[in-house]
C-alpha angles and dihedrals in degrees: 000000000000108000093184086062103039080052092059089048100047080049089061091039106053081045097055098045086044095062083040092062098038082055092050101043089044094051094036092246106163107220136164125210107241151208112332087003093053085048093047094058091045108044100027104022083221134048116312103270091241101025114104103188149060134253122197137169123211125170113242094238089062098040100083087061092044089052093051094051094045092054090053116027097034105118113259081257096063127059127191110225125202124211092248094062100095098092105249101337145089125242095156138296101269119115113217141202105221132214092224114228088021125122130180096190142014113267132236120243106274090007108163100196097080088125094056102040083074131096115256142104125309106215112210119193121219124197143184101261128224115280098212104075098214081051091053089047095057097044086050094055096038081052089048093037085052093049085046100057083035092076104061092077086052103117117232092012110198120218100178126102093032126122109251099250099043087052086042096060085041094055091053098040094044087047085055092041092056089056090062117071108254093235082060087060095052102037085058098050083044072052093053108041111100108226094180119115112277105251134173104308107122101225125072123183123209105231113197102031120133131223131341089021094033090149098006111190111220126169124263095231084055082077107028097121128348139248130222110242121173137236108175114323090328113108100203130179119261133179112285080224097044099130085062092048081046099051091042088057105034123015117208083028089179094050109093106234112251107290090253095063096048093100136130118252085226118070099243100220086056097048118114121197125182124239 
């Protein structure tokens, strides 16, 4: 691993998620650090020492504001990005806010995902579920049934390393996906988001995650109020009940995982960072 270069990501990226939160704090905009970058702050009190991106939680009542004020008061060297940006096709439902001229890997000819293949922070949305359990269930599979036909507008979709009847199933539901117009798509996850105000109902569901956690399920005391954690000399919001996300996750969260698997999700002698 390059650790000159890991160093100049985690810079951009303390600076990034620096101008995030003093948007956030100075808007009111409740947000919880989230997944590698939760665990980040907690095991390491900085960025995981491999790890190249950004994790936050917002709850879906509060992301239509955050949206707004990220479109106006981000600095000229951040973008936010919205799902929908990838001109015609799917990459996955998560908005992002962008590092402009980065690049964390080299792109393919025609590839459309040049706004996603950036640094930046992944935004995840977080909403009350559904009381009634056979509700839940059938919010949880329309979600995954949307993901799934989804993916037959992904460009360049991968069937390999998969096991057969998981890329079976793929195959048959992204052949389905490719026949319905991909605005549709969107237009029906936008149907089935609850933008209400999360109230006491003791289940959330985590609406735009990707596998494995595509509709994760937390409770709703996890996040009932927040915790300052530290990376660096920032003091950032997590989760009141962030060592059971964590656990959830992750396991063993405070074991390192084995040296082999301590690796960036970039290929480092691709990687571009502006100066």
């Amino acid at each position: 691993m390059n650790d000159e270069i890991i160093k100049k990501i985690h810079d951009v990226n303390y600076k990034v998620l620096r101008a995030f939160d003093e948007i956030c704090k100075a808007n009111e905009i409740p947000y919880f650090l989230d997944s590698g970058t939760l665990l980040g702050a907690v095991r390491h009190h900085d960025f995981i020492p491999w790890d190249d991106d950004l994790d936050v939680a917002v709850f879906a009542s509060d992301f239509p504001r955050l949206k707004a004020v990220l479109q106006e008061q981000l600095p000229p060297e951040y973008e936010y990005v919205e799902y929908t940006s990838y001109n015609g096709y799917f990459r996955n439902f998560i908005n992002r806010v962008i590092v402009k001229g980065s690049q964390i890997r080299k792109m393919q000819p025609n590839e459309p995902y040049s706004k996603h293949a950036t640094l930046g922070i992944d935004i995840f949305v977080m909403e009350s579920a559904p009381e009634n359990a056979f509700l839940r269930f059938v919010k949880i599979t329309a979600r995954r049934l949307t993901f799934a036909f989804a993916l037959g507008h992904y460009w360049g979709l991968d069937y390999r390393n998969r096991p057969l009847f998981r890329k079976i199933v793929l195959y048959i539901l992204a052949s389905i996906g490719r026949l319905i117009p991909l605005k549709w798509l969107f237009r029906f996850h936008e149907f089935l988001v609850n933008y209400e105000p999360i109230n006491e109902k003791e289940l959330l569901l985590g609406i735009n995650r990707t596998f494995p956690f595509l509709t994760c399920i937390f409770r709703k005391e996890w996040f009932s109020q927040s915790c300052n954690v530290q990376i660096r000399d920032l003091t950032l919001p997590a989760p009141i009940g962030y060592d059971s996300i964590l656990k959830a996750f992750y396991g063993d969260y405070m074991q390192l995982p084995p040296e082999e698997e301590r690796k960036p999700r970039c290929t480092l002698d691709e990687v571009t960072i502006p100066e």
